[in-house]
C-alpha positions as CSV (number, residue, x, y, z in Angstrom):
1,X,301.7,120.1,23.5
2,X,298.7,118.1,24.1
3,X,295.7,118.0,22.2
4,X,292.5,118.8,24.7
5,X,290.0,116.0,22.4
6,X,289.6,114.2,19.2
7,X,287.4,113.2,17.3
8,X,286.1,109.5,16.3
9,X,282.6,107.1,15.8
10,X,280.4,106.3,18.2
11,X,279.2,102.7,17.1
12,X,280.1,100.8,14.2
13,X,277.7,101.7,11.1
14,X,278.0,100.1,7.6
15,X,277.2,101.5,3.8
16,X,277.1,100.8,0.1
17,X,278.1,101.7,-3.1
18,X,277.4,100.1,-6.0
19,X,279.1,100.5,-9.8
20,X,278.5,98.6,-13.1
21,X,277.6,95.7,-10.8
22,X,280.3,95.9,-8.1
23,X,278.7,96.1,-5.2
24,X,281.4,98.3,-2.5
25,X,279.8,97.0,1.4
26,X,281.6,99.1,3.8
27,X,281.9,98.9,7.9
28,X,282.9,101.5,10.3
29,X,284.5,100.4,13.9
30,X,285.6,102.8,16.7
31,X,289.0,101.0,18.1
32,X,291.6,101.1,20.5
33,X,294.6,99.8,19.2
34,X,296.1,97.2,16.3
35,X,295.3,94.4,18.5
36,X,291.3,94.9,18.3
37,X,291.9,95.7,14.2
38,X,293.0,92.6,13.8
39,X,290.7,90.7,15.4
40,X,287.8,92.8,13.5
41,X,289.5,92.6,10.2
42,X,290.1,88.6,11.3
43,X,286.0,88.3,11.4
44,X,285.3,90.7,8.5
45,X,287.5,88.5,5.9
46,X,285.9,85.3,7.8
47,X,282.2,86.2,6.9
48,X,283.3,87.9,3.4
49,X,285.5,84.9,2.1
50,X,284.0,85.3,-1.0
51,X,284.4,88.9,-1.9
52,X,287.0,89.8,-4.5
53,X,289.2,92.6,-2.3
54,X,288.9,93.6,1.5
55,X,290.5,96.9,1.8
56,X,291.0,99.0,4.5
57,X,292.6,102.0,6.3
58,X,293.0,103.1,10.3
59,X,294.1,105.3,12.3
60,X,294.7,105.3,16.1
61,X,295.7,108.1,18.6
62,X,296.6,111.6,18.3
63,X,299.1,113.6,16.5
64,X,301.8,112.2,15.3
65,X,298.3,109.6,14.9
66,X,299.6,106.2,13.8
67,X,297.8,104.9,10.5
68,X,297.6,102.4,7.8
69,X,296.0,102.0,4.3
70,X,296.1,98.3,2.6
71,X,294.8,97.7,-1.1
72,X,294.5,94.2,-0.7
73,X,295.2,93.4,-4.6
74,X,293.3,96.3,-6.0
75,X,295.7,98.8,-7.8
76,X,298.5,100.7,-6.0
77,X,296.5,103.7,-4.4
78,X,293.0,103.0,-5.7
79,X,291.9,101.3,-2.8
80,X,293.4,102.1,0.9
81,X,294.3,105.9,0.4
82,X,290.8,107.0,-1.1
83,X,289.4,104.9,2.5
84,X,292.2,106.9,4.8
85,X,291.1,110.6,3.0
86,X,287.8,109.9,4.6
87,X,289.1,109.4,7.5
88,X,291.4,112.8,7.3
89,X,289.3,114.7,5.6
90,X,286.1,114.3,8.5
91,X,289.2,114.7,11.3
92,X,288.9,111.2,12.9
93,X,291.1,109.0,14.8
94,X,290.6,105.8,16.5
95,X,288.6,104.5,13.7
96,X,289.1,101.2,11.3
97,X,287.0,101.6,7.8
98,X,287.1,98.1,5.6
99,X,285.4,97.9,2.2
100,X,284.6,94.9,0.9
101,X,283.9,94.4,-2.9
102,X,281.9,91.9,-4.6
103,X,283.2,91.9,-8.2
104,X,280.3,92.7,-11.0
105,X,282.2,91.6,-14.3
106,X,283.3,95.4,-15.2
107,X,286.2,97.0,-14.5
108,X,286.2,100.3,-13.3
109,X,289.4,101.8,-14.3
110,X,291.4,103.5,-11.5
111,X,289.3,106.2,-11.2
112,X,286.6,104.6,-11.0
113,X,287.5,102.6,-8.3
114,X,289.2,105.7,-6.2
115,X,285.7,106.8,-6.1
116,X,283.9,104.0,-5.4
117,X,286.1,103.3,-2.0
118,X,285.9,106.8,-1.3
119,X,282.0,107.0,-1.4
120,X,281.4,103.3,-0.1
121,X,283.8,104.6,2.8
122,X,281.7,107.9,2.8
123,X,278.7,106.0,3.4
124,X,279.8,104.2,6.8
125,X,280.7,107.4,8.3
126,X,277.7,108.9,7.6
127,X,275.7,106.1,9.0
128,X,277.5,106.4,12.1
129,X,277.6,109.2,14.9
130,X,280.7,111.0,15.5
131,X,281.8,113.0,18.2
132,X,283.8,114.5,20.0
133,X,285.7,113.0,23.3
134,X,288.3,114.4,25.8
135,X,291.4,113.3,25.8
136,X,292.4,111.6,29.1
137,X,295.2,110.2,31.1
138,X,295.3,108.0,34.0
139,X,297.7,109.3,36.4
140,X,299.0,106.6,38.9
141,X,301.3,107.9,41.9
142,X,302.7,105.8,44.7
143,X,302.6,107.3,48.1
144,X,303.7,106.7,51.8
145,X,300.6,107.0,53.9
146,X,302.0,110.5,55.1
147,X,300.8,111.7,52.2
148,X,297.0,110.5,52.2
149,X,295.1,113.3,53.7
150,X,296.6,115.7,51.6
151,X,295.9,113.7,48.0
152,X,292.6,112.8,48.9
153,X,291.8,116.4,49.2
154,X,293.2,117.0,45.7
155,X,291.2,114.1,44.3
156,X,288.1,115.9,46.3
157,X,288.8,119.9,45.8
158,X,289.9,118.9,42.2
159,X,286.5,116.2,41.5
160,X,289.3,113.8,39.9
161,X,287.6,110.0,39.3
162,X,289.3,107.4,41.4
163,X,289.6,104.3,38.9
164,X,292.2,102.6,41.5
165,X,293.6,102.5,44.6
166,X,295.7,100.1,46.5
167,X,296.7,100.9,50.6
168,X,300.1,98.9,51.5
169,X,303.3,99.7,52.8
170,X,303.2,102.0,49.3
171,X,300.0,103.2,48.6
172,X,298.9,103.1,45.0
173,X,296.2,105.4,43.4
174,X,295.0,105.8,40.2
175,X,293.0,109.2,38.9
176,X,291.6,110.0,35.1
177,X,292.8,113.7,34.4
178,X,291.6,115.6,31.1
179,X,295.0,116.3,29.1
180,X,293.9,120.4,29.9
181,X,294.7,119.8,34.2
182,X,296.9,117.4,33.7
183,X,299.8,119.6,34.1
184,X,298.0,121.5,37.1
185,X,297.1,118.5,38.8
186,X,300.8,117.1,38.5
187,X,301.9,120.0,39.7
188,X,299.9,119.8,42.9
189,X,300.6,116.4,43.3
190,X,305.0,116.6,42.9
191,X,304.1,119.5,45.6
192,X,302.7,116.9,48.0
193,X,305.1,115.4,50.7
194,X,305.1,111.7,51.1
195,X,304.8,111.2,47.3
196,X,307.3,108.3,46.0
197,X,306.7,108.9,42.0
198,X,303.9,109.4,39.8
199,X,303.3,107.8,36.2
200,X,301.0,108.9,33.0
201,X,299.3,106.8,30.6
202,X,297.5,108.1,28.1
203,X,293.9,106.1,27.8
């Protein structure tokens, strides 16, 4: 079944939490996929050499949503899981939340730092916006030119966005479709003669 939207960020925000002189920075990023975490987490370490731990948590697409919490040295569960539950517990996905923490000279104790991630990660979401955005697909389908007339007046009767198209000996078109016509608009274009194949990827 496919999920109609999701929720997520709508900029990068930061926040702050500080504790017996342990000061928790945190940083919110809307993201796309592991590639653009990396590069993020890459530039976050770069500018934070100094701080003690760099912890984070992610999660990208929809259900089953793929995800990831990281300690980075602090104790087993202290760190990445108390970052992830904000991001269950306000219903988000594509979203990377990193807390960085400059070390005061007290330690916390485990619960005392579950909390402090959890409210430093807190913080950043607040600060940002979220919302909530449509799940889309772009369907691409390969055509003979037979079949032009007819999907052009799908892609007008239906107001479908073009983001694509290529005319050859195969045509090639590409069309964003909301997840809740995506079946209808299938179905309308399987139905259409001179259609080779059509393909879905999910944006």
């Amino acid at each position: 079944m496919l999920l109609d939207s999701y929720k997520t960020i709508v900029r990068p925000s930061e926040g702050l939490y500080k504790e017996k002189g342990s000061r928790f920075i945190s940083f919110a990023f809307p993201v796309q996929s592991e590639d653009e975490i990396k590069l993020i987490m890459a530039g976050i370490r770069k500018e934070h050499f100094s701080a003690r731990h760099c912890c984070y948590a992610w999660s990208l697409g929809m259900e089953p949503a793929r995800f990831r919490m990281n300690d980075d040295g602090e104790p087993s569960g202290t760190a990445g899981r108390p970052i992830f539950g904000q991001i269950q517990s306000n219903g988000l996905t594509n979203i990377l939340l990193v807390v960085v923490r400059y070390f005061g000279g007290t330690l916390l104790g485990v619960s005392g730092l579950i909390q402090a991630y959890k409210k430093a990660a807190q913080d950043a979401i607040v600060n940002s916006s979220v919302i909530c955005k449509t799940v889309e697909f772009t369907l691409e389908v390969s055509f003979k030119h037979v079949a032009m007339n007819s999907l052009m007046k799908i892609v007008k009767d239906e107001q479908l966005e073009v983001l694509k198209t290529r005319f050859d000996l195969l045509c090639v078109i590409l069309l964003k479709v909301g997840s809740a016509r995506l079946k209808e608009i299938e179905a309308k274009i399987e139905n259409t003669e001179g259609v080779i194949r059509h393909s879905i990827v999910q944006e």
